[in-house]
C-alpha positions in Angstrom: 130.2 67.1 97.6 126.8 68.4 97.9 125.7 70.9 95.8 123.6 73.7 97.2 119.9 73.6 96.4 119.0 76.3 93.2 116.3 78.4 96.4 118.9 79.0 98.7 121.4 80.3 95.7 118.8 82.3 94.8 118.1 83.9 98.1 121.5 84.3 99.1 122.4 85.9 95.8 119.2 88.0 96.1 120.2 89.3 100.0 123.3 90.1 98.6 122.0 91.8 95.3 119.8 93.9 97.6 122.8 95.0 100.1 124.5 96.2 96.7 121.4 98.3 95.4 121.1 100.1 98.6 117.7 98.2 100.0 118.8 97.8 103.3 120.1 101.7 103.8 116.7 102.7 102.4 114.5 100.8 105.3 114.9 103.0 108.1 114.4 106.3 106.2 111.1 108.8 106.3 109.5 109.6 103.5 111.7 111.0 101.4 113.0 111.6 97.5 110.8 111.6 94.5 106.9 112.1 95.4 107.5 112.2 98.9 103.8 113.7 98.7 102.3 110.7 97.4 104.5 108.7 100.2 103.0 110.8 103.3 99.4 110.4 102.0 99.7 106.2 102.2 102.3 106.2 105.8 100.0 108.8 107.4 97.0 106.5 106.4 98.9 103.7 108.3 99.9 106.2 111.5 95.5 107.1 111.8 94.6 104.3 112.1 97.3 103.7 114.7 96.8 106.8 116.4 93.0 107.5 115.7 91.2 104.7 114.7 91.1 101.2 113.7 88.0 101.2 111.9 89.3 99.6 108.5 86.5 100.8 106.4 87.3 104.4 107.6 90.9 105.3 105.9 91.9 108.7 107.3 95.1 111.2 106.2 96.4 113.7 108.6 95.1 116.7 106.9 91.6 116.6 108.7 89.8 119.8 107.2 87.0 117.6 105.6 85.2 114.9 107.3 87.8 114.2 109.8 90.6 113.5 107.3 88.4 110.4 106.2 88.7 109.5 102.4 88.2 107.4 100.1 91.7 105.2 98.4 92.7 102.2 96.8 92.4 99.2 99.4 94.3 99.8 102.7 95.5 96.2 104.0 99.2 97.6 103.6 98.4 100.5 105.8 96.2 98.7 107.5 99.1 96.0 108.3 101.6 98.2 109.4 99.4 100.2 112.0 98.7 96.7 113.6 102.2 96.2 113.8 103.2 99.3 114.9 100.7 98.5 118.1 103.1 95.7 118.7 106.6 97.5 118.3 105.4 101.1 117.6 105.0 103.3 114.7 108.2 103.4 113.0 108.5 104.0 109.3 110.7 100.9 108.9 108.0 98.5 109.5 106.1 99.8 106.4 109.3 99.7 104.1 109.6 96.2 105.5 106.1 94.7 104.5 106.9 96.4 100.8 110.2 95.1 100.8 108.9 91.6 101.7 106.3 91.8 99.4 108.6 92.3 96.2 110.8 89.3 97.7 108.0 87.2 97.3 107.0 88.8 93.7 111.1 88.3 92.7 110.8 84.8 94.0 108.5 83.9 91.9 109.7 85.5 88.9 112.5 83.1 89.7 110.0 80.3 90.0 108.3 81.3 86.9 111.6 80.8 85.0 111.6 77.1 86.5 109.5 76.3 84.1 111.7 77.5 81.0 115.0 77.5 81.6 117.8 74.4 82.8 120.2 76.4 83.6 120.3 78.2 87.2 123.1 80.9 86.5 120.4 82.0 82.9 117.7 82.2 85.6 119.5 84.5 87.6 121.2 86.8 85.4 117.2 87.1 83.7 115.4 87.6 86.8 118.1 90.4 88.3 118.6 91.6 84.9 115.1 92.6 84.6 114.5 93.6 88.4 117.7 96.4 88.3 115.7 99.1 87.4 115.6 102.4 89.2 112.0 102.7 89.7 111.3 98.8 90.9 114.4 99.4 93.2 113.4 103.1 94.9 109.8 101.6 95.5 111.1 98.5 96.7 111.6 99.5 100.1 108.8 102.4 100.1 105.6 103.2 100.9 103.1 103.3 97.8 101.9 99.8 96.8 102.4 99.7 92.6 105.7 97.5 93.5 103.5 95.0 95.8 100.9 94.9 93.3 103.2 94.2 90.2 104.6 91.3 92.9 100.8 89.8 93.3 100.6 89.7 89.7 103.8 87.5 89.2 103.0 85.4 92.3 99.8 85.2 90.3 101.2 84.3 86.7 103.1 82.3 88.3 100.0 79.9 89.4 98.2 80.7 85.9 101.5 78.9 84.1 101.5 76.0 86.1 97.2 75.5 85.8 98.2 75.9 81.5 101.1 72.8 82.3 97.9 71.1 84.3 99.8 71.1 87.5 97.1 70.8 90.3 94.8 72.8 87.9 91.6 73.8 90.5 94.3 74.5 93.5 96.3 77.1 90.8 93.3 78.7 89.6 92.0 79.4 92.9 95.5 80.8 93.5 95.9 83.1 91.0 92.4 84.4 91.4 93.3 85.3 95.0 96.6 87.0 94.1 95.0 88.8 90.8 92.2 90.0 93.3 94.7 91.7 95.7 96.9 93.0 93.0 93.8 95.1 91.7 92.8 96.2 95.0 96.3 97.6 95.4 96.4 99.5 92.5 92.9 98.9 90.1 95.4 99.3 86.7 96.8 96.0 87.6 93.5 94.3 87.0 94.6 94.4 83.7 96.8 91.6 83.9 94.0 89.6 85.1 91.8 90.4 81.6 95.4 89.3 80.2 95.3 85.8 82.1 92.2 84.9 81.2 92.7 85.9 77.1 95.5 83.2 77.5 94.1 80.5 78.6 90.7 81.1 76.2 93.9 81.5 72.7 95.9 79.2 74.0 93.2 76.8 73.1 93.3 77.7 69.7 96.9 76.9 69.5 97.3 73.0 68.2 100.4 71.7 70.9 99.6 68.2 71.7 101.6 68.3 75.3 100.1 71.1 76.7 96.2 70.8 76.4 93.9 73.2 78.4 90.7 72.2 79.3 88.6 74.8 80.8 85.6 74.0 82.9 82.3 76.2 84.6 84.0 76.2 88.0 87.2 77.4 86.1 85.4 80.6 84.1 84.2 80.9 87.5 87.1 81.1 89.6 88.6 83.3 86.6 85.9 86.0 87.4 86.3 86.1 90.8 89.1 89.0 91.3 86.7 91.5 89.4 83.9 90.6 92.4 85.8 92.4 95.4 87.8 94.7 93.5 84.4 96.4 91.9 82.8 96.2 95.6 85.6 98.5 97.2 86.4 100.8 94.4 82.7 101.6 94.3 82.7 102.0 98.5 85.8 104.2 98.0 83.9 106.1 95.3 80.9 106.9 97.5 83.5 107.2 100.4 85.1 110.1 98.7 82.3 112.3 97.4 80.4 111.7 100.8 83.8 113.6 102.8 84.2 115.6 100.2 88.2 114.2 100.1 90.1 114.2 97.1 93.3 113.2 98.4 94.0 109.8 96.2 92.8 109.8 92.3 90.3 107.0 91.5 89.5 107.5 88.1 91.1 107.4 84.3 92.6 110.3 83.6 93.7 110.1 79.8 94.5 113.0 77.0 91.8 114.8 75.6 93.7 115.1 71.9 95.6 112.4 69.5 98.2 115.2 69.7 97.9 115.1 73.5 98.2 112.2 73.9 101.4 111.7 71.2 103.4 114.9 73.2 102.5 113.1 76.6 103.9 110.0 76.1 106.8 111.7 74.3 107.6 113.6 77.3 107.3 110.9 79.7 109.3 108.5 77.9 112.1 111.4 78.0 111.2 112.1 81.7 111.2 108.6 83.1 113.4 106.2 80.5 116.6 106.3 82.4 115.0 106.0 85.5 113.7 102.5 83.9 117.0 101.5 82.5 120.2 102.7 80.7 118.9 105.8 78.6 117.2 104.0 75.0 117.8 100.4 76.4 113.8 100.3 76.7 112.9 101.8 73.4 115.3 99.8 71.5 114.1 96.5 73.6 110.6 97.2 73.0 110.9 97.9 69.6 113.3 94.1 69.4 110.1 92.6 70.9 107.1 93.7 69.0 109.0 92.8 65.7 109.8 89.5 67.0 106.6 88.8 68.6 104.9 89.5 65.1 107.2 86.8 63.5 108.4 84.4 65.5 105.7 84.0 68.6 105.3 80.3 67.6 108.5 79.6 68.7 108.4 80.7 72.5 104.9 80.6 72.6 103.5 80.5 76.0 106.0 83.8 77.1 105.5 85.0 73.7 101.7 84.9 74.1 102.0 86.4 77.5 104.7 89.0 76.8 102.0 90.3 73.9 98.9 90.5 75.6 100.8 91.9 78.7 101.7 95.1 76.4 98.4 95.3 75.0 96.9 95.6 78.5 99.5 98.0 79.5 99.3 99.9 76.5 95.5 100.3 77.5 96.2 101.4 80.5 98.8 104.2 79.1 96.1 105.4 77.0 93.5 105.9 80.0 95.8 106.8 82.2 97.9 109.2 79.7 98.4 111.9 82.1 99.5 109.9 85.2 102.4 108.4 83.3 103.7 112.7 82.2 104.6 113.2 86.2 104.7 109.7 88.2 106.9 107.4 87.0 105.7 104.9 89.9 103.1 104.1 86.9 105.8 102.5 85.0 105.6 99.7 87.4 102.6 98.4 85.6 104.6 97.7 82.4 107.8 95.3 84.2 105.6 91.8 84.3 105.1 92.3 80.3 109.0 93.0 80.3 109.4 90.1 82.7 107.7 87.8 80.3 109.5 90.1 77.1 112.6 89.4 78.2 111.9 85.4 78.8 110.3 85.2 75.2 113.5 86.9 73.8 115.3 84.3 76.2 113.9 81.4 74.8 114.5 82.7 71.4 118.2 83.3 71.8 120.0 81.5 74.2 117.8 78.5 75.6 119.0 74.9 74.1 121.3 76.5 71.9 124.9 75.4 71.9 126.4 77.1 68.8 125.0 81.1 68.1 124.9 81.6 64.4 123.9 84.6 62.7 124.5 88.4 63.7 121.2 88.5 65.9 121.6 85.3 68.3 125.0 86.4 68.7 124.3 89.9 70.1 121.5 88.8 71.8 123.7 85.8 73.4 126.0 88.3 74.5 123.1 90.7 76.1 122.2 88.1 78.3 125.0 88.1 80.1 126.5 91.4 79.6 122.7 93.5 80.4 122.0 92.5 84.2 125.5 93.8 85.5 125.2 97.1 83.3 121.3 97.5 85.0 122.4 96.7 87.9 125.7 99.5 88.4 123.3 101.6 86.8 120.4 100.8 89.3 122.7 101.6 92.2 124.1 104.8 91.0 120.4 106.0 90.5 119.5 104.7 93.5 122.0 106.7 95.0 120.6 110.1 93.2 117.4 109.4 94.9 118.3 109.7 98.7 121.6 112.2 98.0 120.8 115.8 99.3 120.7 118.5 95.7 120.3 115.9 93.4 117.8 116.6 90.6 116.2 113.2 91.6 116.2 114.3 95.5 112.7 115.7 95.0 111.6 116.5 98.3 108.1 118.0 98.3 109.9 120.8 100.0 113.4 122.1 101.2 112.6 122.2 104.9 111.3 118.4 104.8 114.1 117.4 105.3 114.8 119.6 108.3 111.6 118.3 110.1 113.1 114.5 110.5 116.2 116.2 111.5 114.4 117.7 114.3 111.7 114.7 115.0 112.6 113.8 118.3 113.1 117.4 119.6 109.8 118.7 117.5 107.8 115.8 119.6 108.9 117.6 122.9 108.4 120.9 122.0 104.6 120.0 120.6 102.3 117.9 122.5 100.9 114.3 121.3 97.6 115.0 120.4 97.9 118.7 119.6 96.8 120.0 116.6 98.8 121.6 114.3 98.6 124.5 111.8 101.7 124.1 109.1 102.3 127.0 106.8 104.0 126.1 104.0 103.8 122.9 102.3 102.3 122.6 98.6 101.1 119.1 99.3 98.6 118.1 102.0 100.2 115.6 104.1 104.0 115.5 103.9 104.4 118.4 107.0 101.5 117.1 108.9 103.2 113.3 109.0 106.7 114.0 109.2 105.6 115.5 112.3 103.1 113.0 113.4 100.4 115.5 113.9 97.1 116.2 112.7 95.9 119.5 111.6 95.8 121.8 108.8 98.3 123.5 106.1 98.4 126.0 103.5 100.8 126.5 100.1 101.9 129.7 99.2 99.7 130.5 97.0 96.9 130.5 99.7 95.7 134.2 100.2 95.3 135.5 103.7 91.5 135.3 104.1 91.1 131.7 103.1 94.2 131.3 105.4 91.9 132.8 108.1 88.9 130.9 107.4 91.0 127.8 107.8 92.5 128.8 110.8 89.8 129.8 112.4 88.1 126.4 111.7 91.0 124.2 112.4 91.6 124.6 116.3 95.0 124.2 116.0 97.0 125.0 119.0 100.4 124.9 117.1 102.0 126.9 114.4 104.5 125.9 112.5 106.5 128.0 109.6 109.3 127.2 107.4 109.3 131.2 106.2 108.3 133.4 108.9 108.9 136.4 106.1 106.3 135.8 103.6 103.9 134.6 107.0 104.6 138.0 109.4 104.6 140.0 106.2 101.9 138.8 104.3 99.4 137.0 106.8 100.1 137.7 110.3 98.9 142.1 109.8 95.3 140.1 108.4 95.3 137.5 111.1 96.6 139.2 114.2 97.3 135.4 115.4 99.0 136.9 118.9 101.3 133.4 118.3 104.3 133.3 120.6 107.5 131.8 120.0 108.3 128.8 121.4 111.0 126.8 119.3 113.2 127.8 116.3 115.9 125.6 114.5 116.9 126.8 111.3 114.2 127.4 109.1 111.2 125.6 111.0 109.7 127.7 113.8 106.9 126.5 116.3 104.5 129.2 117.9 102.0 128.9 120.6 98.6 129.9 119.5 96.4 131.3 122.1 
């Protein structure tokens, strides 16, 4: 009987792992759940230059105030991608979930690839690879639309091509390779960059390291090639730079943001470990692997020593990047996604450790950790679901809709695109972030939050030539705003708490 070949086992085992998680149910959603803010300000990047303009070098968000909307933001060839796609089969937020979703298939593939090269066994690679992908956060931004998920899968596809170059497989072809994916990973999201610095440390130590069967010789072409990612990604951040202070539009950040204090710094990370760890894995499973790691990557990195090697200076660039970007990590747990390719390679060192070419497990550690290898990927996994779950379940403390009548407005989508023009501009009172109203309708225009007063609300209106007003609390506006503004709006739609007025 034929057996099956160990790629299709993976992808059919991988379809059906991502039917269980939820994926699928997630594709065809808005923006929705935890920073649904942040989600609107990339998908309404995609719908501009759909709907406005294709001009790639001219990103644009819906809030148009400053400069048109234009601003300055990490490189767009996701949005960018979508919008020509959504000329094809029109602008539908699946499309967008689909090119992130494919994008982390491709990083999880070769994750699986990368294991290739360690482990015999197909069923270890497995339980490994979906043991360390079932984690709340990689699985919510999975199927979503901010890009630290597609850049964490560049930077496997990449270390993927950087092990087999070390192995001195087609060495010029897999340099080139990994400089290309490296490059787009940091144009994604800068931080990931950090990686690359990692890649290049190991093949410059692993020189150092006397193993007759793996010998890396490193030529001019391949320092050269090596260097490469840092070219385009300095070229674009420093466009986006200029792009942003020329319009004046602060919408994405594009710089460090660390703590000012040591004791900062020590409460921040305190706070966002307790914020964020069960949305990594099982509450304490991270501390207590992390911890299992760096003691065992101080003693015993010789014996695992290409993951171990990788696994270590993976954390030290990721702890880098937690001290300059200290503050991110106290409210976004999307930055986690930096630190999974140094638990990717963590958890392969501890692997090879443990369980690979052993046949007997003797002592109290290789035992548990024998054990944890098989038992770990089905508890991440249940748990993975059930948090997955939390996300996109109305009430739920990790349903954080940027605000309660979001959800109302993709209730009301198709009858809110009847009642408002395409092409009319629209004035949104009240939504605390600046593009999650203004998308979700698929308008351009203004808003205010609630803690705008009433003259800067008229000095905004007055400047925005909206024809359209929109409220979700027609109290505090008729109360509080309308005696100063003496709009003269009239009434045109109201469904529950969103109400549309005419403005003359």
């Amino acid at each position: 009987m034929q057996r099956i070949k160990p790629v299709y086992g993976f992808w059919v085992a991988w379809i059906v792992l991502s039917a269980y998680l939820g994926l699928f149910r997630a594709l065809p959603k808005a923006p929705e759940s935890v920073h649904q803010g942040a989600q609107c300000d990339r998908a309404c990047v995609a719908w501009n230059y759909y709907h406005e303009d294709m001009n790639f070098f001219l990103p644009r968000v819906s809030e148009d105030r400053q400069s048109e909307g234009i601003t300055g933001m990490e490189f767009p060839i996701i949005p960018y991608t979508a919008a020509l796609l959504y000329k094809v089969f029109g602008p539908h937020d699946i499309i967008y979930r689909l090119l992130l979703y494919l994008l982390v298939c491709a990083g999880v593939f070769h994750a699986w690839k990368i294991t290739g090269l360690f482990i015999q066994r197909n069923i270890h690679r497995i339980l490994l690879v979906f043991g360390w992908y079932c984690s709340p956060i990689l699985i919510f931004y999975t199927p979503n639309f901010l890009a630290d998920a597609g850049a964490m899968s560049l930077v496997m596809m990449a270390w993927y091509h950087l092990i087999l170059r070390i192995y001195g497989r087609e060495p010029a072809r897999n340099l080139r390779w990994f400089a290309v994916w490296m490059g787009l990973a940091g144009l994604l999201k800068v931080s990931f960059l950090i990686y690359g610095i990692a890649g290049v440390l190991l093949l410059f130590l692993w020189r150092f390291f006397k193993n007759q069967t793996l010998q890396v010789v490193l030529t001019r072409r391949d320092v050269f090639w090596m260097m490469i990612p840092a070219i385009p990604i300095t070229a674009w951040y420093g466009y986006a730079g200029w792009l942003t202070r020329k319009t004046s539009n602060m919408h994405f950040l594009q710089s460090m943001n660390p703590a000012e204090t040591l004791s900062e710094f020590i409460q921040n990370s305190q706070t966002a470990l307790n914020n964020w760890q069960e949305s990594m894995y099982r509450p304490g499973f991270f501390i207590l692997f992390l911890a299992i790691l760096s003691l065992l990557l101080l003693f015993r990195i010789r014996e695992a020593l290409l993951p171990g090697l990788a696994a270590g200076l993976m954390l030290l660039g990721a702890g880098a990047i937690w001290i300059l970007f200290n503050r991110q990590f106290l409210y976004h747990d999307y930055y986690f996604i930096l630190l999974y390719p140094a638990i990717f390679f963590g958890w392969l060192f501890l692997q090879q450790l443990f369980q690979e070419q052993r046949t007997v497990l003797m002592g109290c550690m290789p035992v548990i950790m024998g054990i944890s290898f098989w038992i770990i990927p089905f508890m991440n996994a249940g748990h993975a679901k059930h948090m997955m779950h939390r996300r996109y379940s109305t009430g739920d403390y990790y349903n954080q809709n940027a605000f309660t009548e979001a959800a109302e407005l993709v209730e009301q989508a198709d009858t809110l695109k009847k009642v408002i023009p395409d092409g009319a501009r629209v004035f949104y009172a009240f939504d605390i972030t600046p593009n999650t109203a203004l998308y979700l309708l698929k308008k351009r225009g203004v808003r205010i939050s609630r803690d705008f007063g009433p003259e800067i609300t008229a000095e905004i209106l007055s400047q925005s030539h909206a024809q359209y007003l929109v409220l979700n609390d027609t109290g505090l506006w008729f109360s509080r705003y309308e005696p100063r503004l003496k709009t003269g709006a009239r009434a045109v739609y109201h469904q529950k708490n969103t109400h549309v007025y005419r403005l003359p």
